[in-house]
N, C-alpha and C positions, 0 to 999 in steps of 0.2 A: 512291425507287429510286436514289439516291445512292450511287457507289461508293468506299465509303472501303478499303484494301486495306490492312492491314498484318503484316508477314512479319516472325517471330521469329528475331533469330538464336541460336543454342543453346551457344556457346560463347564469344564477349566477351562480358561484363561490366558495358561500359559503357551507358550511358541514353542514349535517343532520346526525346524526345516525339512524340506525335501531337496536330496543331493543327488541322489541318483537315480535314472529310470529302472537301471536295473545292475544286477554284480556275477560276476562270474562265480563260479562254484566249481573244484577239483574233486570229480570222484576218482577212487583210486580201484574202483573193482574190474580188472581188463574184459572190454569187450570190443566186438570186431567195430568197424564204425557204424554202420545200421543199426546194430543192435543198442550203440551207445545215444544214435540218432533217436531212435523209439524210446529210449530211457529218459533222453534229457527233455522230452513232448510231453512226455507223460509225468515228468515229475517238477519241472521246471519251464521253460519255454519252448529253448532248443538247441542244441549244439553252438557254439559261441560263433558270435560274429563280431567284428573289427571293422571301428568304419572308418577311424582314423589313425593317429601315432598316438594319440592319448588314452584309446581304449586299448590298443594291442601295450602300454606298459601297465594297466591295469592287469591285462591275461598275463603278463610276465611276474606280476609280484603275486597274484593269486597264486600259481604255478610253484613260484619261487624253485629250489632244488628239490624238489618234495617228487622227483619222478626220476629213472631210473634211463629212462631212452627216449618214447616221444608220449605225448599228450592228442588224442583226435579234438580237432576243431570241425566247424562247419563247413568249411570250404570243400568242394567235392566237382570232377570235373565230368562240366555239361558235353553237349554238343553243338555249340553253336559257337565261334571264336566271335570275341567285338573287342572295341577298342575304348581303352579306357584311360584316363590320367594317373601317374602317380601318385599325387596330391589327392588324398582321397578326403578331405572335408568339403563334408558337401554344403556348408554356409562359406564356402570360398564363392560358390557358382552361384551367378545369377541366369537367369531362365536365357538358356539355348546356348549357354558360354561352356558347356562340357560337351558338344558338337560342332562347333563353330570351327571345322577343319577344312582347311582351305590342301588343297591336294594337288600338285604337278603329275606325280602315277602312285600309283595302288596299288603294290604287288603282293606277293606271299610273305615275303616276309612280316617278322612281328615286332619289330621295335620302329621310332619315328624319328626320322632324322629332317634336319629343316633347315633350307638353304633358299638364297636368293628369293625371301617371302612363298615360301610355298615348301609343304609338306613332303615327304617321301617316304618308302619302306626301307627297311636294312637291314643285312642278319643282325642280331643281339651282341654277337660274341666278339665282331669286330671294332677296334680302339679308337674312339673318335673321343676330341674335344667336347663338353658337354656344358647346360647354361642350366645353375641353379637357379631355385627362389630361397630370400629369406623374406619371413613376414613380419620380423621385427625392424626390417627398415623402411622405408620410404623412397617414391620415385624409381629414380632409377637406379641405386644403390639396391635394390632387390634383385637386382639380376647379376647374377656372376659367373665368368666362363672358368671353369675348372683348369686347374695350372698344366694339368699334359692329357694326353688320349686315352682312355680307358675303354673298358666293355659297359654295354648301356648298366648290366647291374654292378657294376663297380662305381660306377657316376653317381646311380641312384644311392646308392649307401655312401658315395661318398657326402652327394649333398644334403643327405638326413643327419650326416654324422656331426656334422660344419655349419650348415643354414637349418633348411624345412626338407625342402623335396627339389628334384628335378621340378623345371620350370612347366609350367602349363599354359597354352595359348588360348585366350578367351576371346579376345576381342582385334580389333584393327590395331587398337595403340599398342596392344601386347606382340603382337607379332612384328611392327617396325623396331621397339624397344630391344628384343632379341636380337633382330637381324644385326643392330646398331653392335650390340655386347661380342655377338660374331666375330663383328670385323672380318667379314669376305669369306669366312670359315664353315663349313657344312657340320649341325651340331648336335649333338643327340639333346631332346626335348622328353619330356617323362610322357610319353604315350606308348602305349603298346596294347598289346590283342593276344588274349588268350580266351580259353572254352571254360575256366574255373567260374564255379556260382556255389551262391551261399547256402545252406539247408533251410533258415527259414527265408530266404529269396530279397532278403534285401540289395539292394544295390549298390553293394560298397565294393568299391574300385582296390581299396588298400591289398598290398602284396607286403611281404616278409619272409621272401623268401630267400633261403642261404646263396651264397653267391655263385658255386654249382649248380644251382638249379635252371635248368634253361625252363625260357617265359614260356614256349607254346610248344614241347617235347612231345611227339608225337607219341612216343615209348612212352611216356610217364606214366604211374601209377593213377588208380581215380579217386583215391581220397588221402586228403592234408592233413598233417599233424607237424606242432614245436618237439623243435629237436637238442634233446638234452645237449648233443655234442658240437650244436650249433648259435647255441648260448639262448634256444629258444626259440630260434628263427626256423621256417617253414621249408619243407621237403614232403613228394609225394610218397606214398606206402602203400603195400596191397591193403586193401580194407578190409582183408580177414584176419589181420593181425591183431592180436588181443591186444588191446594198448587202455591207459587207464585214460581218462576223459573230462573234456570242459565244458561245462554248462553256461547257458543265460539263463539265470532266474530273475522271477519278479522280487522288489522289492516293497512291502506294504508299511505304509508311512502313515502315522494318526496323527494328523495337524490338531492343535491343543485351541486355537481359536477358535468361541462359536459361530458361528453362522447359519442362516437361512438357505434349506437345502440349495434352489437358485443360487445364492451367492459361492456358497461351498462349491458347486459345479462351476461356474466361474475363474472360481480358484484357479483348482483344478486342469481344468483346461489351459490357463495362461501359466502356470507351474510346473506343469505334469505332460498327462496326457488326457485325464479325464477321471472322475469319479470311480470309487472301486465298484469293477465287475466280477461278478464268481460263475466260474463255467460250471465248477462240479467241487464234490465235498473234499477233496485236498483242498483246491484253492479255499473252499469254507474254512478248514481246520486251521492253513494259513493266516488265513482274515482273526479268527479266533485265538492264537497268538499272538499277533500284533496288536490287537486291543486287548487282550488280558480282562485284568480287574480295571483299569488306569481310567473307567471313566463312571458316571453315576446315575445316567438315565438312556441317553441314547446313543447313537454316531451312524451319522448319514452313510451311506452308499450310494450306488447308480441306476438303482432300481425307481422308477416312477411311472403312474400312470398317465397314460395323453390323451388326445381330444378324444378319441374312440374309446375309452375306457378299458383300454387293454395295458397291461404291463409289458417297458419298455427297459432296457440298459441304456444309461447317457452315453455310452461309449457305442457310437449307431453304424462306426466303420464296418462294414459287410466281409471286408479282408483279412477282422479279427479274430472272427470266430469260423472255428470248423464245421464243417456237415454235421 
């Protein structure tokens, strides 16, 4: 539900790019995290989310040293434990390859260990061998077993620190290709189960949390924040802790080519996410900065009317907009 907003202008000429859907923003006024929840809805999107390693070093250099102890993010813990991959880009997965868990037993515990072609549970904290990925190689040069036994979060950091991520099982070849890198060895795999979810509910799997931090800690606190003393990296806190706070805002981009509204929406949709929508007069005053003076007669938005003659947003996802 990410607001990316960009407004054509229809008479210069010249090129704009659009880079990003959207950027994080540091406020620094301490509040508990609901209250920083409601702030960042109402002034911005919402409380930041992380869906890969490339957005969470975005929230690190936004951040940068500019905080004193933690930062609230979105992450807030549900009630419902599921199992997710380490690898949290989701253009890695094709349809049904982030489910494709093939299981010998099922138990309580929350980390995944995999042996002899088939899945299992394990505590977290115990040191096993572990099989990375790297995505800058090929075949089977993407698979590597880690040089001695670790805790499952010691593995994961260590294969983000060295490759990408712990490895993730999508398919039939991926799961003999591990077994092979095994060699006879039972191996921690980057799956695990915990109840954390995002404020605005996206589905991103990505964790960053400190190496202390146990995955599904029944004690833990119920909302996440980066920890100065942990170079950034994530640990639970009461949520009535005044902490200062990370935003996702939209970004509003005026593309300089003209175009026929049609086309413009086109654009849009294959660059973005779709033609500018305005909920209410922030996002107006918003829109009304990003085009300034810089244009001479008009600039499209997402507003149009349809076969019924009633006025409609291009942006028709029902998921977007609030009550």
């Amino acid at each position: 539900n990410s607001k990316c907003f960009i407004l054509f202008h229809v008479r210069l000429c010249s090129l704009c790019l659009c880079v990003y859907q959207y950027q994080y923003v540091l406020f620094q006024t301490p509040k508990t995290w609901t209250d920083a929840q409601s702030y960042c809805r109402e002034t911005c999107v919402d409380l930041a989310t992380m869906e890969d390693m490339n957005e969470m070093e975005m929230a690190l250099q936004s951040v940068g040293d500019d905080y004193s102890d933690a930062v609230w993010i979105g992450l807030h813990k549900g009630s419902d434990p599921k199992w997710h991959w380490s690898l949290a880009d989701k253009d890695f997965y094709k349809d049904g390859e982030k489910h494709y868990l093939i299981w010998s037993s099922l138990g309580d515990n929350n980390c995944g260990l995999y042996g002899s072609g088939k899945l299992s549970t394990i505590s977290c904290v115990y040191a096993k061998y572990a099989v990375c990925f790297d995505s800058s190689e090929q075949g089977a040069a993407q698979y590597i077993l880690t040089p001695k036994p670790m805790t499952w979060t010691a593995a994961r950091d260590f294969c983000r620190q060295n490759y990408t991520d712990l490895v993730s099982l999508r398919n039939d070849a991926e799961y003999k290709t591990v077994q092979e890198v095994a060699n006879g060895k039972s191996v921690y795999v980057g799956l695990f189960r915990d109840p954390w979810v995002w404020s605005d509910l996206t589905d991103s799997s990505l964790r960053y949390w400190r190496e202390s931090q146990e995955i599904n800690a029944l004690s833990s606190e119920y909302c996440v924040a980066m920890l100065k003393n942990e170079s950034g990296k994530w640990g639970d806190r009461d949520c009535t802790e005044m902490q200062p706070f990370l935003c996702k805002c939209s970004i509003l981009i005026i593309i300089q080519t003209p175009k026929t509204w049609t086309d413009a929406q086109s654009y849009c949709r294959e660059t973005c996410i779709d033609l500018a929508t305005i909920e209410d007069m922030n996002e107006m005053e918003m829109a009304l900065q990003s085009v300034g003076s810089d244009y001479s007669d008009a600039v499209w938005i997402g507003l149009h009317r349809g076969k019924e003659l009633k006025w409609h947003w291009s942006l028709a996802d029902k998921y977007f907009y609030e009550d």
